[in-house]
N, C-alpha and C positions, 0 to 999 in steps of 0.2 A: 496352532502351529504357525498359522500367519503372522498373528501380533509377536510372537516371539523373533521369527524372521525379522519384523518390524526394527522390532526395538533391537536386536543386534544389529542389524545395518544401520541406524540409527547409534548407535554406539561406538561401532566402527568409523562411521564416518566424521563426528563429532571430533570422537580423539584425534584424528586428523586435520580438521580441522573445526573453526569455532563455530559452526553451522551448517545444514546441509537442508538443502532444498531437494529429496527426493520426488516429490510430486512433478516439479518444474525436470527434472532431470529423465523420470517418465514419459512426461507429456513429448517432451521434444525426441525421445528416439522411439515414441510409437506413436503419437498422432501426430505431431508437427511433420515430423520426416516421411509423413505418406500423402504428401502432398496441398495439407492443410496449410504448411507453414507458408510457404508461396504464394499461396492463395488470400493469405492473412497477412500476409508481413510480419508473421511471429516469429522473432530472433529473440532467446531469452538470453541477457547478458551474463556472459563467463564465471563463476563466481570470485577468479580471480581482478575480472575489472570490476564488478561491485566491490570488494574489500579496496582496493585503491582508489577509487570513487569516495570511497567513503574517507580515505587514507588523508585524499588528496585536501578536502572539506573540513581534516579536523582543523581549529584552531586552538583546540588542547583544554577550553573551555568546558566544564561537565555538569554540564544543565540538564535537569529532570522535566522541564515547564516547557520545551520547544516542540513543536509539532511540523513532523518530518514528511513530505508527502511527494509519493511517485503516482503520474498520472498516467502512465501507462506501464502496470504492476507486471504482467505477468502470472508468476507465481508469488509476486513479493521479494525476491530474493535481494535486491537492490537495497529494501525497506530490512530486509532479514540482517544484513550488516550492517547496517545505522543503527539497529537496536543492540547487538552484540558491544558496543563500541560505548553507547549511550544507550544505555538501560535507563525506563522511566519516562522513555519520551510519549508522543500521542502519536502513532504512526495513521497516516491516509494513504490508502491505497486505493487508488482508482484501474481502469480496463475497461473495454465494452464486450469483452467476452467474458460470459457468464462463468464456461468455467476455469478459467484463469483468475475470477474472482473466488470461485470454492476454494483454489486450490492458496492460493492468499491466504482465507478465512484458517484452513485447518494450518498451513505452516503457522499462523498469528498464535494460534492454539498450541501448538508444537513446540513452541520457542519462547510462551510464554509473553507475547509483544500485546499491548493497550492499545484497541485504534479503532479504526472505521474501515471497512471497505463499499465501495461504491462500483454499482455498476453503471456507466453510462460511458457518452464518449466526451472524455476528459475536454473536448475544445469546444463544445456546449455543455456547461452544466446544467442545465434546464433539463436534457434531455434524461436525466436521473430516473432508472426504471428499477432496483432494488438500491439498499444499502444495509450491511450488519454492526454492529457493535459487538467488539471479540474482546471478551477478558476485561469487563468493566468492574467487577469486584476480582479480580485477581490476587491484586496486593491484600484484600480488606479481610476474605474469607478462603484464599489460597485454592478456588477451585475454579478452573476453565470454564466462561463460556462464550456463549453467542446469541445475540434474539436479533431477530429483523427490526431494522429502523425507518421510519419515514425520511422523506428528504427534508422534513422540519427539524429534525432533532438531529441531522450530521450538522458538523461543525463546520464540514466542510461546503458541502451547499450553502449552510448561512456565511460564511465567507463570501465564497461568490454575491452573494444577494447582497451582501454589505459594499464590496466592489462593486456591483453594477448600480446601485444607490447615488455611491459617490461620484461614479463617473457622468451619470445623471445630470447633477448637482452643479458638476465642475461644468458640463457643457449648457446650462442654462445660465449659471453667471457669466459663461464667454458669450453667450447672444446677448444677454443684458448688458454686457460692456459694449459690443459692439454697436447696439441700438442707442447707448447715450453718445459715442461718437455721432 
């Protein structure tokens, strides 16, 4: 009786409009709103300012190869309307609350979206303590999933590592310039 529930508010809300973030829409009027959300600074954005966030970003260009990344997810919902919009991207989602990362993971599942979720806190990514991969054969064999990944195999960690590389790099040749003056 539950999943049926499910899946008509889930149907309801869709026809209305092109997404719906029930989890995120739970969390903030039973655990954010008892005092968690103050406590965390957890405001999850309107679904109206993500669809024009996302609105505001198109440049009408409809690339499948770009990888779209909100470092403070939430539920995903942000990431949940870049996908609607541009189907085929590699969605990152980052949070340092774990479950604000589940609840990512299952809408990625829900909406059918290819990505990564990360938990740590997005302004050290060192600090990297899970990560999932959601929906990696999706297209390939049409069925949902998810397996835990190290921080070797996100894309998004090795980004970081390849930024912190270069900037490395760049600031050894600015002392070796400034050692030949």
């Amino acid at each position: 009786e539950l999943l049926q529930e499910w899946i008509s508010v889930m149907d309801k809300q869709i026809a209305l409009h092109e997404w719906y973030d029930a989890f995120g829409d739970l969390y903030m009027s039973c655990i954010a709103s008892s005092g968690r959300q103050s406590g965390r600074a957890q405001f999850f954005t309107p679904p109206g300012i993500c669809d024009l966030m996302v609105a505001i970003s198109d440049n009408g260009e409809k690339k499948s190869t770009d990888i779209c990344s909100d470092p403070t997810c939430g539920s995903g919902r942000n990431l949940l309307a870049f996908h609607i919009k541009h189907l085929g991207n590699y969605l990152c989602a980052e949070d340092i609350d774990q479950t604000c990362c589940m609840m990512t993971v299952c809408n990625f599942i829900i909406h059918g979206c290819h990505g990564e979720v990360i938990c740590h806190n997005s302004l050290l990514p060192e600090s990297y303590s899970d990560g999932w991969l959601v929906n990696e054969h999706l297209g390939k064999c049409g069925l949902p999933s998810v397996r835990e990944i190290p921080k070797e195999e996100s894309a998004l960690w090795n980004f970081w590592q390849h930024r912190r590389q270069e900037h490395a790099v760049k600031e050894v040749l600015e002392l070796e310039k400034q050692a030949i003056k």
